[in-house]
Backbone bond lengths (Angstrom), bond angles and torsions (degrees), N, CA, C in turn:
res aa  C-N    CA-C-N  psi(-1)  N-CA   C-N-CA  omega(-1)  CA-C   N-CA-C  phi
1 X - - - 1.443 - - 1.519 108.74 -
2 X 1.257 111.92 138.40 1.200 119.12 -161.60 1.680 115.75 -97.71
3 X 1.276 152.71 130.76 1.241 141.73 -174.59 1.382 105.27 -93.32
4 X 1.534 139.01 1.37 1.347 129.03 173.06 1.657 113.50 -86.34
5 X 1.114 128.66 -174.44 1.445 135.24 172.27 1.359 105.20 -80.75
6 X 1.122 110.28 -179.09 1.322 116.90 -167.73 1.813 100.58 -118.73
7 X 1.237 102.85 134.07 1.827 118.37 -152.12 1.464 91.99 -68.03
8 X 1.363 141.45 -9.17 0.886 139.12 166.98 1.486 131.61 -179.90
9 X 1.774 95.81 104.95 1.458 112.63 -147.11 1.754 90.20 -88.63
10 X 1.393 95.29 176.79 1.859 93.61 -171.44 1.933 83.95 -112.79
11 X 1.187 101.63 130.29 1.615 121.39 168.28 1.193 125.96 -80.14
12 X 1.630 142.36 118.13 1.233 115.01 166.14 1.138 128.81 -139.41
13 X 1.168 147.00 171.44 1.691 155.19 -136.48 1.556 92.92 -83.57
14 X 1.220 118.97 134.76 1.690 119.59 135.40 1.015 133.91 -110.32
15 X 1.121 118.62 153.20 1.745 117.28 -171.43 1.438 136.05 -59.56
16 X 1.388 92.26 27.43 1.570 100.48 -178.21 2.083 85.66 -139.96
17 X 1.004 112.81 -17.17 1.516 83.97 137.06 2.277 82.93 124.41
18 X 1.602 97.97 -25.75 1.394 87.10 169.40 1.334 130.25 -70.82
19 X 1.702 133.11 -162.97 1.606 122.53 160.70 1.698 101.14 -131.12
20 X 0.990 84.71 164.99 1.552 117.30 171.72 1.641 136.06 -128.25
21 X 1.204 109.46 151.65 1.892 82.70 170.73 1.527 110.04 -95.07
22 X 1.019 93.42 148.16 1.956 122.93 177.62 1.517 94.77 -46.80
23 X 1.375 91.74 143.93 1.655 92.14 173.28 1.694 104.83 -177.60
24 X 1.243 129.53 135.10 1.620 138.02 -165.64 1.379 93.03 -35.57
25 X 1.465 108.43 145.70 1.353 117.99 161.05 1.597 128.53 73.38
26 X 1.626 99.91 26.07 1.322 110.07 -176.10 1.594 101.70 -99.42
27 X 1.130 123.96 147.09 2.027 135.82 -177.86 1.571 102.60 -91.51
28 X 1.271 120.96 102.67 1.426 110.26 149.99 1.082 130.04 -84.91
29 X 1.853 112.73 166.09 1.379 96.13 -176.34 1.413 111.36 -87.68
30 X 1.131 133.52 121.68 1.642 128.04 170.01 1.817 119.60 -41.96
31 X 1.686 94.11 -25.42 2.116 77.00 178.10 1.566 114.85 -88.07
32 X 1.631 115.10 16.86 1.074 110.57 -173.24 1.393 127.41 -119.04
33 X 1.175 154.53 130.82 1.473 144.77 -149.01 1.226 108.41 94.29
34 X 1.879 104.27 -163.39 1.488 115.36 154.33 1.519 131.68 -54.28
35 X 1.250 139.05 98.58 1.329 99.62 168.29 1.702 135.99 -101.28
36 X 1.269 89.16 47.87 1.854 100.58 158.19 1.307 90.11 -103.75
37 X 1.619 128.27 -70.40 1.580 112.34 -163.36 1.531 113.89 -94.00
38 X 1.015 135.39 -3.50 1.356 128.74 -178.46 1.520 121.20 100.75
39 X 1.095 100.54 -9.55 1.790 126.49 -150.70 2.051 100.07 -72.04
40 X 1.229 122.37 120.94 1.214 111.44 -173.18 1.024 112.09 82.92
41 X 1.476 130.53 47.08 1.518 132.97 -166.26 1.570 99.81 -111.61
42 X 0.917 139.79 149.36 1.505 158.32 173.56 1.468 137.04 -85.50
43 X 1.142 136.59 66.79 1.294 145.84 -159.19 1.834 98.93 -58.41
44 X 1.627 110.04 137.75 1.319 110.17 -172.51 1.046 95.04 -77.50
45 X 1.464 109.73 173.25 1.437 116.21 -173.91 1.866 96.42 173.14
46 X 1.625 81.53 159.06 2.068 84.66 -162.32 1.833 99.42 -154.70
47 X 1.105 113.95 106.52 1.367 107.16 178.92 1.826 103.16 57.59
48 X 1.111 102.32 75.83 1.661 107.90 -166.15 1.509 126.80 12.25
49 X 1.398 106.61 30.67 1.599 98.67 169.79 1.444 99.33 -109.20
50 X 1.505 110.81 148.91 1.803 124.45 173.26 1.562 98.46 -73.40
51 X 1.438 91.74 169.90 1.803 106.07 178.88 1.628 118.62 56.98
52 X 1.230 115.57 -2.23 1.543 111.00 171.75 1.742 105.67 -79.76
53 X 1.537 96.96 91.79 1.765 101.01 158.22 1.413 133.35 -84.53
54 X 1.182 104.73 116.86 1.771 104.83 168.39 1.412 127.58 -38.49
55 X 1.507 110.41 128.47 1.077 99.97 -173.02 1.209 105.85 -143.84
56 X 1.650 131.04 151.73 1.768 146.66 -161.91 1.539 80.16 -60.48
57 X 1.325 102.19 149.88 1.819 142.84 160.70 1.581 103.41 -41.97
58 X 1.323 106.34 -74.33 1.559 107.22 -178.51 1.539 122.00 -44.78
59 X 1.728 103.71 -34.92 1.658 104.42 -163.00 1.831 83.58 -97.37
60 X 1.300 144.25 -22.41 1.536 115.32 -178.78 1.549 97.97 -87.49
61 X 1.385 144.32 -14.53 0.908 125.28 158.92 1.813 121.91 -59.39
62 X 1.490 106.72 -28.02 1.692 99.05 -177.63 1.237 102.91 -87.00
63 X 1.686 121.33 -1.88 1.767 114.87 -171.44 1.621 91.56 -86.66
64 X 1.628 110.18 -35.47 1.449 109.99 -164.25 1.556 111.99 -45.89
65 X 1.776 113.54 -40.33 1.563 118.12 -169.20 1.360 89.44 -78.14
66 X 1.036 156.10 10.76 1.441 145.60 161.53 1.152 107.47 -62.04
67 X 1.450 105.25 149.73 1.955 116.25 155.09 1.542 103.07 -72.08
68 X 1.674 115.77 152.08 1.147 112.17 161.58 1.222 104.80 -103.38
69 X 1.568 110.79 174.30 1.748 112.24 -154.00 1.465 94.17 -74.24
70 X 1.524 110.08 172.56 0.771 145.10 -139.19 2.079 112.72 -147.43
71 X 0.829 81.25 -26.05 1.845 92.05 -167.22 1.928 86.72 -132.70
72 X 1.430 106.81 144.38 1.500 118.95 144.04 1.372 99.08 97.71
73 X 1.441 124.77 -179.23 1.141 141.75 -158.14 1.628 114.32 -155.74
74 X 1.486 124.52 145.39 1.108 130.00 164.99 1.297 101.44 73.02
75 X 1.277 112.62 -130.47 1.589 136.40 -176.74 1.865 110.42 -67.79
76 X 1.283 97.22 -33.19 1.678 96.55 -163.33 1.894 86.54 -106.33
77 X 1.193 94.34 103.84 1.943 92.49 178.40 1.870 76.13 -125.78
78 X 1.799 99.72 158.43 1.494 121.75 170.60 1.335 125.78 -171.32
79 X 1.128 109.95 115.26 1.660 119.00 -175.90 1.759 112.04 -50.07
80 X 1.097 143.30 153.00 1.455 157.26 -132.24 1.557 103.37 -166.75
81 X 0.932 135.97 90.53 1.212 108.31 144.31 1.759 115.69 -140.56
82 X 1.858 104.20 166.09 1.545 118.70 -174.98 1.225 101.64 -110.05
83 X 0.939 124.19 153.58 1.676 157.28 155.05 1.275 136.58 177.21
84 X 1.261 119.12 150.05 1.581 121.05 -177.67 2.083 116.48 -91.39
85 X 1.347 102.87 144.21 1.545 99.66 -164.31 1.370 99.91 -115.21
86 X 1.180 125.68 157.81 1.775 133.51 176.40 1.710 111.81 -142.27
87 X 1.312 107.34 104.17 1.345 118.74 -169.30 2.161 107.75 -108.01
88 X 0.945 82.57 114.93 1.945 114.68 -165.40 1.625 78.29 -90.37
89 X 1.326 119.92 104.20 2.115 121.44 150.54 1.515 104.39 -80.52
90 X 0.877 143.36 119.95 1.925 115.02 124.19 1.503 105.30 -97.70
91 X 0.835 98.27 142.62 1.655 110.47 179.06 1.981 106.31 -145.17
92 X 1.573 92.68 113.56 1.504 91.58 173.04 1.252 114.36 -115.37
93 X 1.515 131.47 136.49 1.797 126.98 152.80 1.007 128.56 -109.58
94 X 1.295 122.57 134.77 1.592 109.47 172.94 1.852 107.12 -133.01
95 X 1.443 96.49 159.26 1.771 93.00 -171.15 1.341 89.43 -147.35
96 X 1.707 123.64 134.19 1.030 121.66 144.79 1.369 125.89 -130.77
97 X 1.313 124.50 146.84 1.368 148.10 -159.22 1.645 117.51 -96.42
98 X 0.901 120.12 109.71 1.664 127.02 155.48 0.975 147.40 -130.29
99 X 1.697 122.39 101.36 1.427 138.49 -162.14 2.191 89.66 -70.51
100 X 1.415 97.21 131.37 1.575 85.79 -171.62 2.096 78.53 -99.12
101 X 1.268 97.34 -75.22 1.296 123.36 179.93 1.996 118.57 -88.68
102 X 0.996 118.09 157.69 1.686 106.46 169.39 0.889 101.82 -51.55
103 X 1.017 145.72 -66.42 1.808 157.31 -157.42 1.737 114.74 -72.82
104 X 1.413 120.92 -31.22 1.376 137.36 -168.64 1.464 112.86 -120.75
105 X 1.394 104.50 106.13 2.009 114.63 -168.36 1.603 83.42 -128.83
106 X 1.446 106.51 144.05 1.357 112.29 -170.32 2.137 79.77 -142.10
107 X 1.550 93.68 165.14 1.884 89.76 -168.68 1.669 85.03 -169.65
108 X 1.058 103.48 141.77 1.799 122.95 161.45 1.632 123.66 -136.22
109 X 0.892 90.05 118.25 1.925 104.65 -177.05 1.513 106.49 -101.54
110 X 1.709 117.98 137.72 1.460 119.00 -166.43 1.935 68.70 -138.99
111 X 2.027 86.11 153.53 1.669 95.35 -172.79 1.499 101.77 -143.43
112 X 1.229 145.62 114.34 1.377 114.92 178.42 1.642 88.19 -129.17
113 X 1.673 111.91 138.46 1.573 119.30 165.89 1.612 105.06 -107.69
114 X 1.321 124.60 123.77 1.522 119.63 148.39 1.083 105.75 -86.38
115 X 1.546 155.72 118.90 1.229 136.30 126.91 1.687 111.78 -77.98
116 X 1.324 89.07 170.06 1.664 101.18 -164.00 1.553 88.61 -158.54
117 X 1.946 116.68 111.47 0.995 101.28 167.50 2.174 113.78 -125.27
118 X 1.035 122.48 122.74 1.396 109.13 -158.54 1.770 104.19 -123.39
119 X 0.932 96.42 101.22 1.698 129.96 -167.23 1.630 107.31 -135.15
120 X 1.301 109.09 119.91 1.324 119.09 134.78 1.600 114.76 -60.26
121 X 2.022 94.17 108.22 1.535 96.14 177.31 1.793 107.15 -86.97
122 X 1.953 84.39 172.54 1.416 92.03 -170.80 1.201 127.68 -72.83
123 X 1.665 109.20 -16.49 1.667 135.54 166.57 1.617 115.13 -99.48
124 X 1.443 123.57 48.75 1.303 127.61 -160.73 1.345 140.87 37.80
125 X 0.911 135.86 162.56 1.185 129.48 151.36 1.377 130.27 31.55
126 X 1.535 134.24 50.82 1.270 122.53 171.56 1.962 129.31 -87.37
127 X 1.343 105.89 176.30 1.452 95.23 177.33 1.495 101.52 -106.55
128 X 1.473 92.57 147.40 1.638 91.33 -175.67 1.435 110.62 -108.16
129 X 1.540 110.39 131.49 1.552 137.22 -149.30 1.316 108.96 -92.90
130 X 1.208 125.66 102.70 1.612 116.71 169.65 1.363 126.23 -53.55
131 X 1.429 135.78 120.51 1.482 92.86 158.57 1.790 132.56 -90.10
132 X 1.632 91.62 -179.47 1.520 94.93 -141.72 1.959 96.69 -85.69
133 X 1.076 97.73 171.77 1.491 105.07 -155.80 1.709 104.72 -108.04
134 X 1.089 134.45 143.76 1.651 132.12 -169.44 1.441 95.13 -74.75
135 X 0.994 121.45 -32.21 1.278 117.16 -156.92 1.899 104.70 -136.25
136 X 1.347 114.35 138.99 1.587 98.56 175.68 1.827 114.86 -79.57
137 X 1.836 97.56 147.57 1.305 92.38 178.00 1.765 133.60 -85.39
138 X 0.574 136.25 137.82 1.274 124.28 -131.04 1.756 91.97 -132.02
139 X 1.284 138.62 111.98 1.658 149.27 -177.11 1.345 106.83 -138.15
């Protein structure tokens, strides 16, 4: 393995109009170039950094409540995190059965779930969601 550059690296366009050299793990944009061969393709790019892809309003607002990583470097970045979780079931069923006639069976099923789950999540702070019940419980 060699420690010099390579006598002739392949250059390519970013979408803001400068170049760069090619290198693993770069995002092109798909509406740009050929698209049968790829040829003339456009590496994203944002305030001269590579790999910055555009992205819809709704989804950088849900990236915004994200953690940013935490572990890694360059291209390969990844969030990490530890904690211990404690998951509380009750779970009740009940079914009852009534043959009225041979022909006529009548039956009622009652269901109630509490879960209860109490964890420090790995994206902070969430609320924890019951689910919802077929029927209201009634005490």
């Amino acid at each position: 393995m060699s420690n010099t550059s390579c006598a002739h690296p392949v250059i390519v366009t970013t979408t803001e109009g400068g170049t760069v050299q090619a290198r693993a793990g770069m995002a092109f944009d798909p509406t740009t170039g050929n698209s049968s061969t790829g040829a003339g393709r456009r590496v994203f790019s944002r305030n001269g950094q590579i790999n910055i892809i555009p992205v819809a309003a709704p989804i950088a607002r849900l990236l915004g409540d994200l953690p940013l990583p935490n572990l890694g470097s360059d291209i390969f970045n990844n969030f990490v995190s530890v904690g211990s979780q404690r998951f509380d079931s009750d779970q009740y069923n009940g079914r009852v059965d009534y043959n009225i006639t041979s022909t006529t069976h009548v039956f009622g099923r009652y269901t109630i779930a509490d879960f209860n789950i109490l964890s420090p999540a790995a994206f902070g702070d969430v609320p924890v969601v019951r689910p919802l019940l077929a029927f209201p419980v009634i005490r």
